[in-house]
N, C-alpha and C positions, 0 to 999 in steps of 0.2 A: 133509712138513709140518715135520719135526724142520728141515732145511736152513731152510725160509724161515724159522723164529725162528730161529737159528744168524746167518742175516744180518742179519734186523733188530736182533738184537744187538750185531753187530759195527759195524753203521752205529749203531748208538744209541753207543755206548763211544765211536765215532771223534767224532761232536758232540760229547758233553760231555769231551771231552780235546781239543777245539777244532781236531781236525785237518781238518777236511773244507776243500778251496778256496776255499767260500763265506762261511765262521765270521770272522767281523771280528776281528784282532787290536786289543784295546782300551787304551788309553793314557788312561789320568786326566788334567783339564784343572780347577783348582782354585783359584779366586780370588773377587775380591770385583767379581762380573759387572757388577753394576748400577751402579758406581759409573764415570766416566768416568777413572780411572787406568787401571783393568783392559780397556779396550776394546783398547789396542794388542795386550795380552797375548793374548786372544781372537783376535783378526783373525790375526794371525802364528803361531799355533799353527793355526789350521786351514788357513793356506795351506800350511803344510808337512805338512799330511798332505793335502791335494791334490796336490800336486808327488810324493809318495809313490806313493798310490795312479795318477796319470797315468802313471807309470815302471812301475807293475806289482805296487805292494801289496809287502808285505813275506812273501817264501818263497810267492808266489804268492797270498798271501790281503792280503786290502783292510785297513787301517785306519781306527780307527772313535775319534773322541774322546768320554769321557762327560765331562761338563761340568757340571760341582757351583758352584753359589754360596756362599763360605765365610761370606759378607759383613766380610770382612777384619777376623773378630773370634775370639773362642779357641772360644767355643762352637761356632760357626759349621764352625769347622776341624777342632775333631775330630767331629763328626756327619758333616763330610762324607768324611773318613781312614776311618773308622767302615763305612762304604757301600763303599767304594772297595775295601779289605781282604777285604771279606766277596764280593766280587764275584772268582770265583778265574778268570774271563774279563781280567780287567784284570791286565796283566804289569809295567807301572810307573804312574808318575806324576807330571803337571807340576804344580809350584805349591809351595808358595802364594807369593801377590805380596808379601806381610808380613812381615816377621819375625817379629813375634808370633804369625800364625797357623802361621807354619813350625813354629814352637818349641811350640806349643801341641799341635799334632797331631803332633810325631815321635815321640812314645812309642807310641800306636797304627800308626803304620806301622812302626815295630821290633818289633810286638808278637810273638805266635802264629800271625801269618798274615801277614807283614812282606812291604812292596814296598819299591823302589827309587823314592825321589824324586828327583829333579831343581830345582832352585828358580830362575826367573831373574832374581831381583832382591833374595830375602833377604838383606839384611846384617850382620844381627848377630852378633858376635863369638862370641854365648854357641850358634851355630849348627854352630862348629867343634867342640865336644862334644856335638853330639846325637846321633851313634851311626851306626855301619855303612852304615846304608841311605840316609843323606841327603849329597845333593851340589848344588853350586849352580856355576851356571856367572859367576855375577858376583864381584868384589870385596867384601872384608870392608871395614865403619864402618872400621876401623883405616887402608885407604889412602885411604877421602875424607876422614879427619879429620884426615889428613897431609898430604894434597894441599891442601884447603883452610882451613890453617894457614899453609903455606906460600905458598900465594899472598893472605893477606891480610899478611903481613910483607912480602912480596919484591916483589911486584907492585904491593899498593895501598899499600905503606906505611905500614899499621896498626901504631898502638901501645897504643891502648886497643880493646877488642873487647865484643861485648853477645852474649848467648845468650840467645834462646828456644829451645827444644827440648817438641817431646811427649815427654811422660812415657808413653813405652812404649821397648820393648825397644830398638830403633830410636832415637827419638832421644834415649835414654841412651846407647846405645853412640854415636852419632857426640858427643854429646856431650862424652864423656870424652875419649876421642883427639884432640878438637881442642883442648878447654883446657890437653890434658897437652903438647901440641904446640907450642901460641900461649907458653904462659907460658914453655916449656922455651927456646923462643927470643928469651925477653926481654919477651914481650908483656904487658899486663893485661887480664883479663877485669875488666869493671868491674860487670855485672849477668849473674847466673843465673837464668834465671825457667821453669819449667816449666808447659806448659798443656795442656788437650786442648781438638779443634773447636770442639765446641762451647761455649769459654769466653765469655759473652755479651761482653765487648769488651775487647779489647789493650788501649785506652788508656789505662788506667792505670799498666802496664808500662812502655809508651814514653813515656809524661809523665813518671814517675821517674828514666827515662834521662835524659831532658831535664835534668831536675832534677839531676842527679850530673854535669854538665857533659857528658852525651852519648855518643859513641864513634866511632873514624874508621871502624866493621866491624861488620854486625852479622849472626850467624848466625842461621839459621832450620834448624833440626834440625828438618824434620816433615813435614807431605804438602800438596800443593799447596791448600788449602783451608786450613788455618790460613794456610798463606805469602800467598795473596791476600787476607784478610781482613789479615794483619800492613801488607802491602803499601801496602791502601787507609787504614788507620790513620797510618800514617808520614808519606801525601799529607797527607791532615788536617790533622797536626799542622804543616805544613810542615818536615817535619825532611827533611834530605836526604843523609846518610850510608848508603854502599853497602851493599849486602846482599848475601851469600855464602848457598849453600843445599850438600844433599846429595841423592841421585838422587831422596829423598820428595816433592821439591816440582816436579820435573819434571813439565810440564803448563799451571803455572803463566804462561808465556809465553802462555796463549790469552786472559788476562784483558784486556789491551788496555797502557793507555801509563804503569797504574803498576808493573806487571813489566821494563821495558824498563832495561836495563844492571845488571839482576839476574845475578851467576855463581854457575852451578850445575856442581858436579862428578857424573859420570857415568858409567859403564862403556859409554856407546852411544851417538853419535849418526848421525845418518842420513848426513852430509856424512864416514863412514869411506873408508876406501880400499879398493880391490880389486873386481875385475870380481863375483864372489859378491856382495857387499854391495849394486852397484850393480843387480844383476840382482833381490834381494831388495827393493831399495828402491821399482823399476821394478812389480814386482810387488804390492806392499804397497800402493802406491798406485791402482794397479786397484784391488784388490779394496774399499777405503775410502773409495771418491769422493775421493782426492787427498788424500788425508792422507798425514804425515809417520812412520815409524812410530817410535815410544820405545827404553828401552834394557831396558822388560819385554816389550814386543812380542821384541826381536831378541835377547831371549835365552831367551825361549820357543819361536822357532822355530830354536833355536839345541839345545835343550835335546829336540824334539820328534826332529829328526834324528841325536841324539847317540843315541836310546834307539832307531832307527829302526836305526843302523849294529850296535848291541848285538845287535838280535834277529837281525837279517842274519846276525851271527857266532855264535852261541851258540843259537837258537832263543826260546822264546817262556817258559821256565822262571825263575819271578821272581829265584830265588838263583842261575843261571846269570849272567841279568841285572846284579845287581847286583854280583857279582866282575868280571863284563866292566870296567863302569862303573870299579871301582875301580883298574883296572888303566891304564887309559886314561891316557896321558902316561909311562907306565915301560916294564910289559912290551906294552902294545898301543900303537897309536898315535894320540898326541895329536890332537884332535879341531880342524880348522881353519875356525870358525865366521862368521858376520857379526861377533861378538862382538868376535875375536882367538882366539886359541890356547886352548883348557882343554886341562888339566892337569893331575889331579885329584892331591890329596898323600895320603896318610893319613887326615886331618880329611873328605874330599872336598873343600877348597878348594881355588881355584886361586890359588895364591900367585903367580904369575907375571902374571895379570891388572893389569894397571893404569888408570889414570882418564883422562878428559880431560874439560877444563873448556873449555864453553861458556857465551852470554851472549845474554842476549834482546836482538834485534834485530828491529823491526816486526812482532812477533808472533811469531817464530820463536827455536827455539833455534839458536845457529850457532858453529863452532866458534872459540876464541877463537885469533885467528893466535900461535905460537910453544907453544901449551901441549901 
C-alpha cells in the first residue's frame, strides 16, 4: 500500500512540474482578438504552433496557445498579464499588438512571478525601458519616423507636412521622430492635430488645413480605423495631397479606392524574400481563406518560433527562458525569421531591424519598387 501512494505521488509531483509527455507546454497569445488588426496576429501564431506540434511538440510534449482578449486597451492588458503570470503552466508570452497595452502590462510580467514577453508589433520607444523580460521582434517609432520623413522629402518632395496622430503611446512616438526628422531636414510641419477613433469627424482638421494653404504630405500616426475615416474625409473635401502612415494603419488597403496610393511603412510585407517567407506565405493563406498575412501576423509567428527554439535549448523554466531570449544575436544565435534577422540588444530591441515602404495598390499592400 505504502508503494502505490509512493507512486501516485511521484506521478502527482511529475503533472504539476509539467513533465509528463502528454502536459501542453503553454505559450501566452495576447491582443485585441476582436478587432480585425489582431486577426493576422491570431491566424499566424497558431499556425506556428501547428508546424510545431506536426514536427513533434517541443522535448516531446505538444504545444498549447492560451489566448486572452486585451481589447487593445491598458486595462484590458494587465488583467490579462495578471492570468497569464499566475498560470506557472505558461513559460512565456506573445503580445501585445499595442504599444500601449505592451507598456501597460510590463510591470506585471516583470513582477514576483515575471515571464518572458515577446511583442510583434509594439513600437514605442518608451518600450525600450520596460525592463528584462520584454522583447519585441519589430522596429522601434524612431526607424519608421525616419524612414518616413525621409521618403516624404526625397521621394514626394514634400516641403510643408500635416500630422494627425493618436494620442497614445504609439502615435506620439511615431509622431515626434517624424517632426524631429522632416523639420531637421528643412521641412515644415504646418498642422499638429491629435485625435482618438472615435473623434465624431476629421473635418474640421482638414478644412483648417485647407485653410493654412494645405500640405504637399500628410501623416496619419494611428490605426487603420482613424486612417480610413481620415481617408474618406480628404475624398469629401476634394483635397488631394498624399498621405504617408506607420505599421498602425496597416489594413487600411481593404477600404476600397480612397486608400489607394496611400505609403505605409512597415517592418513586413508578404511579397519579402526567401523560400521561409514564401513557404509561410503559402501557408498563411490556407489556413485564412486566401488572405495576405500583415507584419503582426509574421511577427507573431516569428516570435512564437523564437520562444519554440528557447525551450528546445534551455527547457521549459521561464528565467531560463528568458536569458536565452536575451542572449540571442551575441552569445546564442540570432534568430532568422519571416521578419528578417532578430537580434536582440540589451533594451531587447532589435536595432538592426529595418522598414520597408509599401503602397496600396487595388486593395493591396505592395511593395514599393527601389525602397
Amino acid at each position: 500500500m505504502s508503494s502505490f501512494r509512493t507512486l501516485r505521488a511521484l506521478c502527482l509531483s511529475l503533472l504539476l512540474a509539467g513533465c509528463g509527455d502528454d502536459v501542453p507546454i503553454k505559450i501566452g497569445l495576447v491582443g485585441p482578438f476582436a478587432e480585425p488588426r489582431a486577426t493576422s496576429m491570431r491566424i499566424a501564431a497558431e499556425l506556428a504552433v501547428e508546424e510545431i506540434n506536426a514536427a513533434g511538440g517541443l522535448r516531446g510534449r505538444p504545444v498549447e496557445l492560451v489566448v486572452l482578449d486585451d481589447s487593445g486597451q491598458a486595462a484590458g492588458a494587465v488583467a490579462a498579464a495578471q492570468q497569464l503570470v499566475a498560470d506557472p503552466s505558461v513559460v512565456a508570452v506573445v503580445g501585445h499588438l499595442t504599444s500601449g497595452a505592451t507598456l501597460a502590462a510590463a510591470p506585471t510580467y516583470r513582477g514576483t512571478r515575471p515571464v518572458a514577453v515577446v511583442s510583434p508589433s509594439a513600437s514605442s520607444p518608451l518600450l525600450t525601458d520596460a525592463g528584462p523580460w520584454m522583447f519585441r521582434v519589430c522596429p522601434a517609432d524612431a526607424v519608421h519616423g525616419v524612414r518616413l520623413a525621409a521618403w516624404a522629402k526625397e521621394r514626394l518632395g514634400a516641403r510643408r507636412a500635416a500630422v494627425l496622430y493618436i494620442n497614445d503611446d504609439y502615435g506620439r512616438g511615431l509622431r515626434d521622430v517624424f517632426v524631429e526628422a522632416f523639420t531637421g531636414a528643412g521641412g515644415e510641419v504646418v498642422t499638429l492635430d491629435p485625435y482618438l477613433d472615435d473623434l465624431p469627424s476629421f473635418r474640421p482638421y482638414l478644412e483648417r488645413l485647407r485653410r493654412r494653404g494645405g500640405a504637399d504630405v500628410l501623416l496619419i500616426a494611428g490605426t487603420r480605423t482613424g486612417a480610413a475615416r481620415i481617408l474618406a474625409t480628404r475624398d469629401s473635401l476634394g483635397l488631394d495631397f498624399p498621405v504617408i502612415g506607420g505599421d498602425g494603419i496597416v489594413g487600411v488597403e481593404q477600404i476600397g479606392a480612397a486608400a489607394e496610393g496611400v505609403f505605409i511603412s512597415t517592418a513586413y510585407l508578404s511579397e519579402a524574400p526567401g523560400a521561409a517567407n514564401a513557404a509561410f506565405v503559402r501557408a498563411y493563406r490556407t489556413a485564412s481563406g486566401n488572405r495576405l498575412p500583415d507584419h503582426r501576423g509574421a511577427g507573431a509567428y516569428d516570435a512564437v518560433h523564437l520562444i519554440a527554439r528557447a525551450v528546445e535549448a534551455v527547457g521549459t523554466g521561464r528565467e531560463d527562458i528568458r536569458d536565452y531570449l536575451a542572449r540571442v544575436g551575441t552569445s546564442k544565435p540570432a534568430y532568422d525569421g519571416v521578419t528578417g534577422r532578430v537580434a536582440f540588444d540589451e533594451h531587447g530591441d532589435v536595432p538592426e531591424k529595418s522598414t520597408v515602404m509599401g503602397v496600396v495598390r487595388n486593395g493591396a499592400l505592395r511593395v514599393v519598387e527601389g525602397s
